[in-house]
C-alpha positions in Angstrom: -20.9 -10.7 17.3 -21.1 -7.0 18.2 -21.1 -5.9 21.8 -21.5 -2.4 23.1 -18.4 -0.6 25.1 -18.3 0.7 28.3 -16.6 3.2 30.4 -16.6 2.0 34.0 -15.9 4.4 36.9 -14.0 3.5 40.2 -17.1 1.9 42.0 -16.4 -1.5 39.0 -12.6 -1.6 39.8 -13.2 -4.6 42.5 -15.7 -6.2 39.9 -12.6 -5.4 37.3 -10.1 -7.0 39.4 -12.1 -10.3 40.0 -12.1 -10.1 36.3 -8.5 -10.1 36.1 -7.7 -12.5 38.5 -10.1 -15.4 36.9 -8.9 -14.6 33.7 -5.2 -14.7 34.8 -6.0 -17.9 36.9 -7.2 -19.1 34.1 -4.4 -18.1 31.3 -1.5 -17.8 33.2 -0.4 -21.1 35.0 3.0 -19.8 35.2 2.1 -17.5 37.8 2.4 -19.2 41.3 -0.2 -17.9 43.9 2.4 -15.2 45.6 2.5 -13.4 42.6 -1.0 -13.1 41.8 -1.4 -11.9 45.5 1.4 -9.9 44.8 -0.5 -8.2 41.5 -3.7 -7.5 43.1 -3.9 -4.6 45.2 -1.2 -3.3 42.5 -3.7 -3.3 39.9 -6.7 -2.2 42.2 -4.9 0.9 43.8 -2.3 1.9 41.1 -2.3 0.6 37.4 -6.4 1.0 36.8 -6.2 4.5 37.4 -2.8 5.1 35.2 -5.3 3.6 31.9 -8.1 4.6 29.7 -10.4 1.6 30.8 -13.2 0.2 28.8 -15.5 -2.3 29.5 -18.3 -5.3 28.1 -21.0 -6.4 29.9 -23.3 -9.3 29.5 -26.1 -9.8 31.9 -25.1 -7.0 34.0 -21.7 -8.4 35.0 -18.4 -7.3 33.2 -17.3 -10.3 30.9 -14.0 -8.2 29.7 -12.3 -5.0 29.5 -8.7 -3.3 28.2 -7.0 -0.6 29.3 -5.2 1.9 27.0 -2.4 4.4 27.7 -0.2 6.4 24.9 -1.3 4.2 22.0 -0.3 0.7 24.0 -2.9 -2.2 25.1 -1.4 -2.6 28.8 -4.7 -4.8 30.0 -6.7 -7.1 28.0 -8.8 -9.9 30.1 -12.0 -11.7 29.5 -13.4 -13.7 31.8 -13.0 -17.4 31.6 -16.8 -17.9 30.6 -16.9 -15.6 27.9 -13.7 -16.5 26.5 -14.4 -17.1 22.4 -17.4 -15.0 22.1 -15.3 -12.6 20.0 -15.0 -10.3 23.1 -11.1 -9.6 23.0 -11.0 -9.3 19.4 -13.8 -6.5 19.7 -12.1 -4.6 22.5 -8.9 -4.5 20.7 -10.5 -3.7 16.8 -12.1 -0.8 19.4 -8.9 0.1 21.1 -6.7 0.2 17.6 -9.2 2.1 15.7 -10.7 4.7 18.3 -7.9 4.2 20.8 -5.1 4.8 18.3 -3.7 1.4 20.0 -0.5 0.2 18.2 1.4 -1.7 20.9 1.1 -4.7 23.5 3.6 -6.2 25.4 2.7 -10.1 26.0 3.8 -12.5 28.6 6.4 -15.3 26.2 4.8 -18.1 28.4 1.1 -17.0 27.3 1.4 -18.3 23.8 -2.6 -18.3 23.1 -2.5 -14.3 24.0 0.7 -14.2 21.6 -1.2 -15.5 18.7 -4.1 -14.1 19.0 -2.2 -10.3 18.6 -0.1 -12.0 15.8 -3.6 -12.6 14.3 -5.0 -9.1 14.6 -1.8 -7.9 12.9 0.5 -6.8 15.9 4.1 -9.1 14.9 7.0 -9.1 17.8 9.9 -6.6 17.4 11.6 -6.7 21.0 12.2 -8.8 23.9 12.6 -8.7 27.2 13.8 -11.2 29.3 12.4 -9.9 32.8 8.8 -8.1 33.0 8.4 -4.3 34.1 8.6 -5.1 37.9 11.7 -7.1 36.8 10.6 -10.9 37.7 11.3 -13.4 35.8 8.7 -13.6 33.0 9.7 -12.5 29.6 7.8 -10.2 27.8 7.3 -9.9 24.2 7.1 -6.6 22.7 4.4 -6.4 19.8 3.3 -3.7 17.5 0.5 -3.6 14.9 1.5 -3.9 11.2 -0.6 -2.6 8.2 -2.7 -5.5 7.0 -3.6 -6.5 3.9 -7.4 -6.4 3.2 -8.8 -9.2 1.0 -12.2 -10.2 0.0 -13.6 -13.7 0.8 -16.3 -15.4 -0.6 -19.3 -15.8 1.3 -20.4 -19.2 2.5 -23.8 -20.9 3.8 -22.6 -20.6 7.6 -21.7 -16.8 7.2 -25.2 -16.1 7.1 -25.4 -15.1 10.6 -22.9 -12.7 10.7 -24.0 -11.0 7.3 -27.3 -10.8 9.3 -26.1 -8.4 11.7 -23.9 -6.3 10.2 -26.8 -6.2 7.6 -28.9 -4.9 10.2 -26.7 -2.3 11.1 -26.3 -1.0 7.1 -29.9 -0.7 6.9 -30.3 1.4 10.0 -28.2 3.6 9.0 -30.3 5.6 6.9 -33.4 4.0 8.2 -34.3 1.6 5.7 -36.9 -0.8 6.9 -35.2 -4.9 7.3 -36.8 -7.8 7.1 -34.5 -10.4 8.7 -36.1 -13.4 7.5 -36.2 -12.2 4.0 -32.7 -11.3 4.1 -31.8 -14.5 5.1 -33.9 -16.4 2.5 -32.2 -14.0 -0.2 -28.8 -14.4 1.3 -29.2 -18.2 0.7 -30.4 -17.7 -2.6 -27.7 -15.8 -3.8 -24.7 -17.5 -2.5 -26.0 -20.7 -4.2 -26.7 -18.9 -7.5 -23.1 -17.7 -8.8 -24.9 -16.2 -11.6 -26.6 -13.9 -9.5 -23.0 -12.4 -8.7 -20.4 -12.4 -5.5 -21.5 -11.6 -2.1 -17.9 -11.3 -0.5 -16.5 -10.9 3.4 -13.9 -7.9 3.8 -10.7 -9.1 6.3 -8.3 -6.7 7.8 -5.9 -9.6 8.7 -8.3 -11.8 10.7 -10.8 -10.0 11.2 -13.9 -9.2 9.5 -14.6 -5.6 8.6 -17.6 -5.9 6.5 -19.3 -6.8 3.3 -19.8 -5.9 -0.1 -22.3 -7.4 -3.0 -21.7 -7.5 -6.8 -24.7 -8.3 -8.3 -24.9 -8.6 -12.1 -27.2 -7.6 -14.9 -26.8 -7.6 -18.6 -26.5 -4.0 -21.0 -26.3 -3.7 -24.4 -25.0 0.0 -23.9 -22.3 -1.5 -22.0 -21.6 -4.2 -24.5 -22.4 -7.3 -22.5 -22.1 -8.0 -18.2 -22.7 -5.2 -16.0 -23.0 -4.9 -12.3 -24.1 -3.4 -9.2 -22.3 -2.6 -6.2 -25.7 -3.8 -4.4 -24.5 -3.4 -0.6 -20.8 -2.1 0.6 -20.5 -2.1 4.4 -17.7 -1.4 6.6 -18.0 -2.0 10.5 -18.1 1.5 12.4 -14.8 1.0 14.2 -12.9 0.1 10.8 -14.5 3.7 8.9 -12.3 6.2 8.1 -9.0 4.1 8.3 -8.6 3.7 4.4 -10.1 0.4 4.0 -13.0 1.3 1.3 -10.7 2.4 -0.9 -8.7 -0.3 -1.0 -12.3 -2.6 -1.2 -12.8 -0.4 -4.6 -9.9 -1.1 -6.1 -10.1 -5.3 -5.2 -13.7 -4.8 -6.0 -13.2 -3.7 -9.5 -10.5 -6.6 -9.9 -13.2 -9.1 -9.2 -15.5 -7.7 -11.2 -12.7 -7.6 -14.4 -12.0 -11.3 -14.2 -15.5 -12.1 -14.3 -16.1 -10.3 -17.9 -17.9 -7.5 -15.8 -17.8 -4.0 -18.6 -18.9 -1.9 -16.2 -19.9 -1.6 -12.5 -23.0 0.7 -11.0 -23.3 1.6 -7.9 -26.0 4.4 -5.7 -25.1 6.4 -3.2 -26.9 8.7 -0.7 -27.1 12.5 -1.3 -25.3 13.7 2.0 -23.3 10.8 2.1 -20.6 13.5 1.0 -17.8 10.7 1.8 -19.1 8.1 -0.1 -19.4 10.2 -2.9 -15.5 11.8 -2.9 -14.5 8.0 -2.9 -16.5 6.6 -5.3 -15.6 9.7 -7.6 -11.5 9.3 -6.5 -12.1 5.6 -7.8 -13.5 6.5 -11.2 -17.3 6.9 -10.5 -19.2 9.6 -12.3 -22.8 10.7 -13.0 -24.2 10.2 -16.4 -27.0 13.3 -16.1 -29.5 10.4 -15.6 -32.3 9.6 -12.8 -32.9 6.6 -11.4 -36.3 5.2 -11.1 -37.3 2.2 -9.7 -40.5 0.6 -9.2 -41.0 -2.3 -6.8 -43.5 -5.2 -6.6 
């Protein structure tokens, strides 16, 4: 799910607070009641002026937010009724790839919050046995490891997701979307593996986009060709190397299924697009495509 980011302003940091202490009440039953007394006015007159704070709301109420400073996640918290909506995951993909985020420090005794950073890449290299105010709660110390990307297949119950970052691709240069056709094509083709592959990109766990291989047949070509139909990346994972990587497993796919030679379009001032697709062994051919539709 995609959600929109905020940047609150001193009038939310009450409304942020009862955030935190719901979501800590609800995370953190090591914490007896003293210390979350203790933490409170902390947080509210200190720590959420010392971060770069962004926010999520959903019906007009804050349902998470992080705070950033120097490249580390030092707040995280969702509150309990949004928890597994995809919120956290979206605030940190946000915070590591326009916040240049590459630490966290994690509370040992909070293992959920430990694996879900060990999911998003970020693997433990310290710890400490007291926290920063030096009470007894260790505290892991996490940083964020390159992920591998990989391509998944696409199934049946994907279809939703495809939707909407579908949406979003078309938008981009304004083509007009049909969301109902989509989905009755998307069905189509994931059933029909002789239509081609229609595969989910993964940084780690999460889901950075889509790309389409759809096949045809050329006798110029000497057999199975193939379109790169659709090749979406999420905004917040652009620019970070990934769709390079995607051509090259791409063009592996394509090998192993007797695919000669792979075709692909690309927009005119999409000056990007075009020094990757040329860096991965794309060129023109001094041809126009035409295309009529019925």
């Amino acid at each position: 799910m995609s959600y929109t980011i905020e940047k609150p302003s001193q009038k939310n940091y009450q409304e942020i607070v009862d955030v935190w202490e719901a979501s800590v009440r609800a995370t953190h039953d090591f914490l007896p009641e003293s210390d979350i007394q203790y933490f409170k006015p902390l947080i509210l007159n200190d720590y959420l002026k010392l971060v770069d704070l962004s926010c999520i709301r959903i019906d007009e109420r804050i349902a998470g937010f992080s705070g950033i400073a120097d490249g580390k996640i030092e707040m995280l918290f969702i509150g309990p009724e949004w928890r597994g909506k995809g919120i956290g995951r979206f605030l940190t993909e946000h915070a590591i790839s326009k916040q240049s985020a590459t630490m966290v420090d994690v509370n040992e005794q909070n293992p959920q919050a430990v694996g879900f950073y060990k999911r998003l890449g970020f693997k433990v290299y310290e710890r400490s046995p007291l926290d920063g105010l030096g009470k007894p709660y260790p505290i892991l110390h996490m940083t964020l490891q390159p992920q591998d990307i990989r391509l998944q297949l696409a199934e049946k119950d994907d279809i939703p997701e495809i939707l909407e970052m579908m949406a979003d691709f078309y938008s981009i240069d304004n083509y007009p979307f049909r969301k109902s056709d989509a989905k009755k094509n998307l069905q189509k083709f994931i059933n029909n593996e002789g239509l081609g592959r229609l595969s989910l990109i993964y940084q780690g766990e999460a889901l950075t986009g889509y790309i389409a291989l759809t096949f045809g047949f050329s006798f110029e070509y000497g057999g199975r060709d193939a379109f790169i139909d659709e090749f979406y990346l999420k905004p917040h994972f652009r620019g970070q190397g990934i769709g390079s990587t995607v051509m090259d497993l791409i063009a592996n796919q394509a090998k192993a299924l007797g695919v000669n030679a792979i075709h692909l379009e690309v927009e005119n001032q999409n000056e990007a697009g075009q020094a990757l697709y040329r860096r991965k062994g794309f060129q023109g051919n001094n041809r126009s495509l035409l295309t009529r539709k019925f």
